[in-house]
C-alpha positions in Angstrom: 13.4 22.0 -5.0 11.8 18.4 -5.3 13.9 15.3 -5.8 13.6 13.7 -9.4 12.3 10.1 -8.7 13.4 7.5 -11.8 10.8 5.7 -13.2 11.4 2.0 -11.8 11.3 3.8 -8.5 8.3 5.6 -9.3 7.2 2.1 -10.4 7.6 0.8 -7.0 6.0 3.6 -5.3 2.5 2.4 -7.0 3.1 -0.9 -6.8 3.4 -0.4 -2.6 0.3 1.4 -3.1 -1.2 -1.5 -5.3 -0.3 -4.5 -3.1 0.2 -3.6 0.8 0.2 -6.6 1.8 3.4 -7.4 -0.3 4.6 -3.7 0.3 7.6 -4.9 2.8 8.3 -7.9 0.3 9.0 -5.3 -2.1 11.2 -3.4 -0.1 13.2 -6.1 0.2 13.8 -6.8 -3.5 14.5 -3.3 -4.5 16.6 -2.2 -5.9 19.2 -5.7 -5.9 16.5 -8.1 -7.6 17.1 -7.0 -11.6 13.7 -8.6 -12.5 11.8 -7.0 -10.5 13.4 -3.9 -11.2 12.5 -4.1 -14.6 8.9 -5.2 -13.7 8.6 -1.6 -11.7 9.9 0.4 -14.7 7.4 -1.5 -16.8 4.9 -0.8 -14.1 5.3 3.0 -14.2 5.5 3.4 -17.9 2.2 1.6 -18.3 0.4 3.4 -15.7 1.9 6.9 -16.3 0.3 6.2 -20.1 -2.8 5.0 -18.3 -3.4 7.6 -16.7 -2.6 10.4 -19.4 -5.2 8.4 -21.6 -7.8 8.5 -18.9 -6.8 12.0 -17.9 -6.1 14.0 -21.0 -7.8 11.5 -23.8 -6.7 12.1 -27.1 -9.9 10.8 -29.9 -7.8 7.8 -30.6 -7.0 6.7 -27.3 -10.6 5.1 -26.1 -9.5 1.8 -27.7 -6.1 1.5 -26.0 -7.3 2.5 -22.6 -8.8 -1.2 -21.7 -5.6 -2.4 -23.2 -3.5 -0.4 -20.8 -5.5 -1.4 -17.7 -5.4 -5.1 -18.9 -1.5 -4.7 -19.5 -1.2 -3.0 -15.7 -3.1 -5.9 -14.5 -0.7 -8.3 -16.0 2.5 -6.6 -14.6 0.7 -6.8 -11.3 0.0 -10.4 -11.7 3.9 -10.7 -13.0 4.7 -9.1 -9.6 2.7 -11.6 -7.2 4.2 -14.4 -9.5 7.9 -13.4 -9.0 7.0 -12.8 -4.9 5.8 -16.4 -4.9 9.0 -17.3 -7.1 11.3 -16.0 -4.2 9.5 -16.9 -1.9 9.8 -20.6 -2.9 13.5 -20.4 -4.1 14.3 -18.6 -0.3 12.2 -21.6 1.2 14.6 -24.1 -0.3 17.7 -22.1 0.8 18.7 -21.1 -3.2 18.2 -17.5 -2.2 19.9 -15.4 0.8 
């Protein structure tokens, strides 16, 4: 029997996927960094609904669907940021 993955994990599954070049950065983070814990779960709820629109459409769902790939777009964007955020913060020794 398969192993139930939670959705923030699932979340950071895709976002490997996503961003290789960050993919060992985001090891790192999960699952200790809150934030971007939160920012995976986000992730996977937004992209599971993506893809169910783009998959299965339902009549209504053609205006939401550029919404929903914006809104994946942003979380991806809100992923680099924090990255960069770390990055800088571990740079100036205010993170282990």
């Amino acid at each position: 029997m398969g192993r139930s993955v939670d959705p923030a994990h699932r979340g950071l599954l895709k976002l490997m996927l996503r961003l290789p070049s960050r993919r060992a950065e985001l090891q790192r983070m999960w699952p200790d960094d809150l934030t971007f814990v939160s920012l995976c779960e986000a992730y996977d709820d937004a992209t599971t609904t993506l893809e169910r629109m783009v998959v299965r459409p339902l009549p209504t769902d053609g205006l939401l669907v550029d919404e929903y790939r914006e809104i994946c777009a942003d979380l991806e964007a809100d992923v680099e940021r924090h990255c960069r955020f770390r990055a800088s913060k571990a740079l100036s020794g205010k993170l282990p």
